[in-house]
C-alpha positions as a Markdown table, in Angstrom:
| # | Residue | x | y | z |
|---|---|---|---|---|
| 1 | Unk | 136.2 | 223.4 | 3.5 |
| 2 | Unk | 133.9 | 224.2 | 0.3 |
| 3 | Unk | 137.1 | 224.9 | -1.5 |
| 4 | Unk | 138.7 | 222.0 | -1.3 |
| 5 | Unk | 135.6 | 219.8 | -1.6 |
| 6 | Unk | 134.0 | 221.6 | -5.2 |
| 7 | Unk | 137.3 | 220.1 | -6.9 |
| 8 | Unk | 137.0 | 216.6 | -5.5 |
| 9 | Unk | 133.1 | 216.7 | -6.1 |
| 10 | Unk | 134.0 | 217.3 | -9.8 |
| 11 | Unk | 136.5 | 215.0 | -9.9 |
| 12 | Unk | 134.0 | 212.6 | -8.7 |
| 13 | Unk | 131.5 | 213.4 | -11.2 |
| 14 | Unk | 133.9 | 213.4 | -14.5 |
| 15 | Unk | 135.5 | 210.0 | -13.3 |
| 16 | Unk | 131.8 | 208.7 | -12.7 |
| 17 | Unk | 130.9 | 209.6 | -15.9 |
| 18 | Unk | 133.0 | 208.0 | -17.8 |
| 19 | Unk | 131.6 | 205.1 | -16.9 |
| 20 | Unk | 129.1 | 204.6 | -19.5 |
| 21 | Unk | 131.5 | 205.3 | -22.5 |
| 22 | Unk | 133.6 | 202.4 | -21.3 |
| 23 | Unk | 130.7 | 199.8 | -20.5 |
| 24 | Unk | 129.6 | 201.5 | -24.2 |
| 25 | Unk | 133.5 | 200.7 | -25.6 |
| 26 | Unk | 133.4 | 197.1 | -23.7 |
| 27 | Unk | 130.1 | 196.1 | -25.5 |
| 28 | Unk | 131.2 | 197.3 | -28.8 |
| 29 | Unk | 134.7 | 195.6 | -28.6 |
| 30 | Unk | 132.7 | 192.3 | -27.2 |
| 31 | Unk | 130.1 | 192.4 | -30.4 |
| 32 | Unk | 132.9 | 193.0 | -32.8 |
| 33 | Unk | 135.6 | 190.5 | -31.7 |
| 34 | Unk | 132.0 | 187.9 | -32.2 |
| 35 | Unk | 131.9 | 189.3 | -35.7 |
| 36 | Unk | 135.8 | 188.6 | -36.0 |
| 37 | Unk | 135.6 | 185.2 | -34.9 |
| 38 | Unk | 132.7 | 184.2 | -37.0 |
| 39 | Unk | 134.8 | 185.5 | -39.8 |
| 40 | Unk | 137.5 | 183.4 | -38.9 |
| 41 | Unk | 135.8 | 180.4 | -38.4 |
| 42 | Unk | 135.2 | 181.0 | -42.2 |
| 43 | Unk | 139.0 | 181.5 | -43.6 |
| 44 | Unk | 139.9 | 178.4 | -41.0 |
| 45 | Unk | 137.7 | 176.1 | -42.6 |
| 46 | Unk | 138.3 | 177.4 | -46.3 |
| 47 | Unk | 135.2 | 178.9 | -46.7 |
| 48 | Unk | 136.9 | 182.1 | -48.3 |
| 49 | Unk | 133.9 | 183.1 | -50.7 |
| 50 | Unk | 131.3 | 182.8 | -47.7 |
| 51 | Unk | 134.1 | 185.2 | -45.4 |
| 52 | Unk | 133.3 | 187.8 | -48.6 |
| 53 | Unk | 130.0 | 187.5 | -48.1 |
| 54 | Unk | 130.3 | 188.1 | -44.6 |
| 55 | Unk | 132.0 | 191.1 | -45.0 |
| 56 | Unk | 131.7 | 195.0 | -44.5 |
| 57 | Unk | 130.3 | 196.7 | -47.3 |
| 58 | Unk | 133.2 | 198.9 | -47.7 |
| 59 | Unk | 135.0 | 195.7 | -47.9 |
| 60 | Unk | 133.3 | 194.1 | -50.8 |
| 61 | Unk | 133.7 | 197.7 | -52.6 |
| 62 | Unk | 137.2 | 197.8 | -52.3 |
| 63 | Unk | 137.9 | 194.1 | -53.4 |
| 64 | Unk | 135.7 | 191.9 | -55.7 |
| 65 | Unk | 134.8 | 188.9 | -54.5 |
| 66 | Unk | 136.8 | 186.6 | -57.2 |
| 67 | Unk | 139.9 | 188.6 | -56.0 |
| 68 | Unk | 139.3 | 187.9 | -52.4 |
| 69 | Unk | 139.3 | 184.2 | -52.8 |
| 70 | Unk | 142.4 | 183.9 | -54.8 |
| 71 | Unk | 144.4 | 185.4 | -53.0 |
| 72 | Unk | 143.4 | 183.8 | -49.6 |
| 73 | Unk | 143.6 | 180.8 | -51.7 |
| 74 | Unk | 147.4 | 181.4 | -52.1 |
| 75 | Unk | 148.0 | 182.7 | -48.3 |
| 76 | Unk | 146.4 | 180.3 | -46.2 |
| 77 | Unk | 146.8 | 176.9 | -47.5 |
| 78 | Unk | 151.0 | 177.3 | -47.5 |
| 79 | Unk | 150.6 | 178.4 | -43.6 |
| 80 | Unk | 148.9 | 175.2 | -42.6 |
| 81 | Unk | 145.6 | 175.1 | -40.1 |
| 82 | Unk | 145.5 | 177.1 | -37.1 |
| 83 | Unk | 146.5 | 175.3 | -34.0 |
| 84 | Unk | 146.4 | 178.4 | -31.4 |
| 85 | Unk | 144.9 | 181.5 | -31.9 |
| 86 | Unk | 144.9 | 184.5 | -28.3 |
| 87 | Unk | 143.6 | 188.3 | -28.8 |
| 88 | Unk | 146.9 | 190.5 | -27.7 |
| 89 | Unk | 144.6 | 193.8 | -28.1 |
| 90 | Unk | 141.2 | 195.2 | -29.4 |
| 91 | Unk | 140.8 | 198.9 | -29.9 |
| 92 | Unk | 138.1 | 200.4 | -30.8 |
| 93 | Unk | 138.8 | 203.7 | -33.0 |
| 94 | Unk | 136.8 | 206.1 | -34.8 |
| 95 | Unk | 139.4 | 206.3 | -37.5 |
| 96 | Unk | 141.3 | 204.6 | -39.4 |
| 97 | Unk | 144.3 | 205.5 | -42.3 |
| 98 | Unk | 142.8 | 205.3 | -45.7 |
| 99 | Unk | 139.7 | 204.4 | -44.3 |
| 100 | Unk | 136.0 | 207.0 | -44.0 |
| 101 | Unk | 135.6 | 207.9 | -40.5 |
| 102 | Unk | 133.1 | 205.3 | -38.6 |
| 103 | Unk | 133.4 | 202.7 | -35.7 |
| 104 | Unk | 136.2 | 200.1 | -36.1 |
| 105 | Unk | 137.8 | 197.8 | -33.9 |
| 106 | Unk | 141.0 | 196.8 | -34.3 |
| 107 | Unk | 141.9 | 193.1 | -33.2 |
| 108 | Unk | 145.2 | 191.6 | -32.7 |
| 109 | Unk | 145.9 | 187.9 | -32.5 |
| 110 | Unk | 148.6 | 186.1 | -31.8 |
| 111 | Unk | 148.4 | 183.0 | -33.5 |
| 112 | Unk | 150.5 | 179.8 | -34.8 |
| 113 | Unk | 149.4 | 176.9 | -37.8 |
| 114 | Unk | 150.7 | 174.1 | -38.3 |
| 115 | Unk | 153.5 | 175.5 | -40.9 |
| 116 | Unk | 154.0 | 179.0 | -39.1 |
| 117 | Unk | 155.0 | 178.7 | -35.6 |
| 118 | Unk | 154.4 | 182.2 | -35.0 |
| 119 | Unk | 152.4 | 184.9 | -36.9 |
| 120 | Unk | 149.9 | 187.9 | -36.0 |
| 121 | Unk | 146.7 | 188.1 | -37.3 |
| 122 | Unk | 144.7 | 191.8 | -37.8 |
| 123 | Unk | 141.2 | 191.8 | -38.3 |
| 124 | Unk | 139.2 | 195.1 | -38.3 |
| 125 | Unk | 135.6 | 194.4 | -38.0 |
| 126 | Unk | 133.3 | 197.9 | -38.5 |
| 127 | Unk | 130.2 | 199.0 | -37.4 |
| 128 | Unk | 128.3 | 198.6 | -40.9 |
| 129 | Unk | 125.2 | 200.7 | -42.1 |
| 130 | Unk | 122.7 | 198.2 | -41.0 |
| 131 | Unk | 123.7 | 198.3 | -37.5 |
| 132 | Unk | 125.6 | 194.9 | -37.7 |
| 133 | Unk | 129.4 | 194.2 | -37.0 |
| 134 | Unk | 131.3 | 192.9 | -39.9 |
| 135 | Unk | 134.7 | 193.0 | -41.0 |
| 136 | Unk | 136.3 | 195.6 | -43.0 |
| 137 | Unk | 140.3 | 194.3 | -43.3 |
| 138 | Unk | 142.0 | 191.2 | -42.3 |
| 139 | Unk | 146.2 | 191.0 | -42.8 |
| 140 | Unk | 148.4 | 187.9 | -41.8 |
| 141 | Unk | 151.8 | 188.7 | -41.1 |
């Protein structure tokens, strides 16, 4: 009987504790899809300089601020305002291509303006130096 219940009491312990990483992966997913809203709350309302300032700071090293607004400036007005906007997936990764090792989470939305029926949105918020959430990358396709 001991030989058959040592591999189910381990079982039991290994799936028991990985329940903390996932409450741990649930909060972290939950505190950056906040920072990814906040930051879109800023590109829906035009407030693209602000959304820079908001940022990551490996963001605002890899693209100067004036840079960041112009080119919003050119993508989002042609697609109209947003109308619906639903998460399809948030994934929370330690790595990323062309990115330093860290915590991201990478958010998918499924979302429609008023001139583009149907287009994703990505936005990868990061786990910044401070401690904060903030977003690192955004991409409209």
């Amino acid at each position: 009987m001991n030989a058959v219940l040592a591999p189910l009491l381990s079982l039991t312990l290994i799936f028991l504790g990985s329940f903390p990483a996932a409450a741990e992966d649930k909060t972290r997913t939950t505190e950056a899809i906040r920072a990814a809203e906040s930051f879109l709350l800023l590109l829906d309302t035009g407030q693209y300089g602000q959304s820079w300032d908001s940022a990551a700071d490996l963001f605002k090293k890899q693209v100067p601020k004036e840079t960041w607004i112009r080119q919003l400036s050119g993508l989002l007005p042609p697609v109209g305002v947003i109308k619906n906007r639903t998460i399809t997936s948030a994934e929370y990764r330690t790595e990323l291509a062309g990115a330093p090792d860290g915590q991201y989470v990478v958010i998918r939305y499924r979302s429609s303006f008023t001139n583009k029926e149907s287009a994703v949105e990505t936005v990868t918020p990061m786990l910044d130096a401070d401690g904060h959430w903030r977003v690192s990358g955004y991409f409209l396709q």
